[in-house]
N, C-alpha and C positions, 0 to 999 in steps of 0.2 A: 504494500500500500504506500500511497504517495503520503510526503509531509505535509502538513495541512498549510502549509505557505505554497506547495507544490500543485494544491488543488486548484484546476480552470473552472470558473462557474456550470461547467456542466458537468461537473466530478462533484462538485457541492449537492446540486442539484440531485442528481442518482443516489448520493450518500442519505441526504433527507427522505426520500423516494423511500429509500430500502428500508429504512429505519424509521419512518414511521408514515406506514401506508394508509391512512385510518386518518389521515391528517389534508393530506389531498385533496379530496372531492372539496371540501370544507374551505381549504386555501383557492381553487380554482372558482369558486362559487365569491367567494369574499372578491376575489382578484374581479370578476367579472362585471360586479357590483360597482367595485370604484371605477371602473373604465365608465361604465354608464355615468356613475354620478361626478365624472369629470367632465364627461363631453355635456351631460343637460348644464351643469351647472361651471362654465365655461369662465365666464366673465367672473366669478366670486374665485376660483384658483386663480386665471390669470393675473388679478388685482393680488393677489398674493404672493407671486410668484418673486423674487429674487433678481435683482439685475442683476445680481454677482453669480448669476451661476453661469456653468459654460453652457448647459443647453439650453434653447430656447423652450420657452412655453408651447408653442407652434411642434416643433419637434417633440413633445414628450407627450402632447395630444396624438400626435399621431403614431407613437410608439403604444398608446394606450389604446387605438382603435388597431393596431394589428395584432395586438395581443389578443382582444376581446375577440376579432377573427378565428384568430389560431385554436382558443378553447372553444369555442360555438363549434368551430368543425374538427376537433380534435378530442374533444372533452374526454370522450370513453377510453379514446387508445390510452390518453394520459395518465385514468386512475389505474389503467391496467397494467400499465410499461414506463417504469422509469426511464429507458432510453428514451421514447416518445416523446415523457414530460419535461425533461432534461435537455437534448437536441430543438424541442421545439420552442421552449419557453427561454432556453436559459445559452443560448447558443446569438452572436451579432449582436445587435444594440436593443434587443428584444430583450435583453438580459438586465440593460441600466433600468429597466421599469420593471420586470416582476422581481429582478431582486427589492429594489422598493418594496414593492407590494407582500413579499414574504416575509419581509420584518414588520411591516405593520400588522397584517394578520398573527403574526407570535405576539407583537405587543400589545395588537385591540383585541384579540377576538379568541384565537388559543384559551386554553386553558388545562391545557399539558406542558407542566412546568421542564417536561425532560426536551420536551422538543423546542421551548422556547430558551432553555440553555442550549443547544443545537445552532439553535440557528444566532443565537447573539457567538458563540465562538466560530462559527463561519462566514457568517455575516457582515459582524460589526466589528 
């Protein structure tokens, strides 16, 4: 096994996958939830958003409508196959947004304390 500074976001991905499968569905349904409640609610994150950051607001919209894609036509392979959810979600710039979205689902919404130290030592 690799050092955990050796892990690429889709070895993260697989590793969470394998270790706590029971966790997914739950993470892909929260994930889908914020894509929606980003794009209705548009103008209250954009006013939010950071001029200090490197991506734009614009780009991280639209990181968040191809993710929402990917699980809408993906969903099943995903709870079923780590490589799936792993290569799909967490693979290109697809990865700067649901890594996002996987720490905030351990931080809001989790409530397995083992996965949400999981994911703060690969994560954060």
């Amino acid at each position: 096994m690799k050092s955990i500074d050796e892990l690429t976001n889709t070895d993260k991905a697989k590793l969470i996958h394998q270790l706590f499968p029971e966790e997914i569905a739950p993470l892909l349904e929260y994930t889908s939830s914020f894509c929606v409640r980003l794009s209705e609610n548009r103008a209250v994150y954009e006013s939010q958003w950071s001029s200090k950051s490197i991506i734009t607001f614009s780009f991280w919209l639209h990181l968040a409508g191809e993710t929402e894609k990917l699980i809408k036509r993906l969903k099943y392979d995903m709870i079923k196959s780590r490589h799936v959810f792993a290569e799909q979600l967490c693979f290109n710039h697809n990865a700067i947004f649901f890594n996002e979205c996987l720490v905030r689902y351990a931080n809001e919404k989790s409530t397995n304390d083992k996965f949400k130290k999981a994911v703060d030592l690969l994560y954060t």
